[in-house]
N, C-alpha and C positions, 0 to 999 in steps of 0.2 A: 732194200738189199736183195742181192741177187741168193734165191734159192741152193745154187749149186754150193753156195763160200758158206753153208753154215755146217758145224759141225752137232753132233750129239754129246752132250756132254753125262754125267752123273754130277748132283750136286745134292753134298750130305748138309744138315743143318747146323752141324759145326760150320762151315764154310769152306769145307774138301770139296775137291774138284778136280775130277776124270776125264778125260776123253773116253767115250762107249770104246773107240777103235784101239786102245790100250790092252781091249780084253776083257777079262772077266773085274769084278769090282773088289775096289781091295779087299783083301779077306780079312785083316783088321779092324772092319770100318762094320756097323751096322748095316741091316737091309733095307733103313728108312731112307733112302736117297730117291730124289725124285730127278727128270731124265729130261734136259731141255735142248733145245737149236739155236747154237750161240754162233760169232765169230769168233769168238775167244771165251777164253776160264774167267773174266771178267765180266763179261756181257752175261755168261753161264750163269754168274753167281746172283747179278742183280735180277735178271728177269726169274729164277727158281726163289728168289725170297720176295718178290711183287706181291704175291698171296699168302706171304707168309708161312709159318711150317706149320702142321694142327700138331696144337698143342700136347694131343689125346691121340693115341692112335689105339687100334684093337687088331688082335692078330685073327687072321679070316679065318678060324676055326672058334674063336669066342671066347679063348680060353684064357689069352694074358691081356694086360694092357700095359700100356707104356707113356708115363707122362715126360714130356721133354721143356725144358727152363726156358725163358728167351734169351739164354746164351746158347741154345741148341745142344744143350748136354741133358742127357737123358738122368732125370731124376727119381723116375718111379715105376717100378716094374711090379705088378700084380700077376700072379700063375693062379688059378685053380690048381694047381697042381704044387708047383714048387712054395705058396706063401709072397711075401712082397719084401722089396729091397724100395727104402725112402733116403736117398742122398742129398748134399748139396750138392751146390751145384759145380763143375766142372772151375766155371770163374773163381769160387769160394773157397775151394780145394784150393784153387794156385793162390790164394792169398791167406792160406796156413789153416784151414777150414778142415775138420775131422768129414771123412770119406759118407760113416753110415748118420740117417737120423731114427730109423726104426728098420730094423731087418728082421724079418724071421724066414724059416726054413722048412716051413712044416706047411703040411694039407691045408690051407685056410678056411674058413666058414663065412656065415657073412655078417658076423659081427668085425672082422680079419676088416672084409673087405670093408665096410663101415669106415670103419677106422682109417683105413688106406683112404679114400674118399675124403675122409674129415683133414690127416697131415697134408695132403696135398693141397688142400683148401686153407689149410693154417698157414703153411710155409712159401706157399707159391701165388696165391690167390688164382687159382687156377681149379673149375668147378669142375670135376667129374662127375656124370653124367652115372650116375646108382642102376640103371638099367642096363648100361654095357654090360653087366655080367651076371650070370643064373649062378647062383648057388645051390 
């Protein structure tokens, strides 16, 4: 394929998908979207999910993390600061599934964080890695 015909696109782990030249990224949409050279919002989607989305991601200051489902709906948000939000998942929701499975709101510690590590391990089989984050 010729260089010139490919576009940039944004593709979110939901399966959204941007063109870069639309502008800025929707502001609805989380900042996990990763940034591919397709000919189309098709080609965009399969070659951004070839590797797959990380499961785990950690915000480049150390301080949250963010676990996302393999339906690409983020179900675990850890803060140092804010405490942890454990959901189902996005799919579970649309099939009559209650929103929280542990939230709190408060400063965490790392018994918090313990825990957060453990439901996401229970609910998702999905291992978080205990040294992502200093307590």
């Amino acid at each position: 394929m010729n260089q010139d015909t490919l576009i940039e696109y944004r593709v979110w782990p939901d399966g959204t998908v941007q063109a870069v030249a639309d502008g800025q990224a929707y502001a609805w949409m989380s900042d996990d979207f990763r940034v591919v050279q397709a000919s189309s919002p098709e080609e965009a989607l399969l070659l951004a999910n070839e590797g797959g989305f990380d499961a785990v991601q950690v915000s480049p200051d150390g301080r949250t993390v963010w676990v996302h489902a393999p339906d690409g709906s983020t179900v675990g948000r850890f803060s140092t600061v804010f405490g942890m939000d454990v959901h189902t998942s996005v799919t579970a929701q649309l099939a009559g599934a209650e929103q929280c499975l542990h939230c709190t709101h408060t400063k965490p510690g790392l018994e918090d964080w313990n825990q957060f590590c453990d439901l996401i391990q229970a609910n998702y089989s999905i291992v978080v890695d205990r040294s992502l984050i200093v307590l």
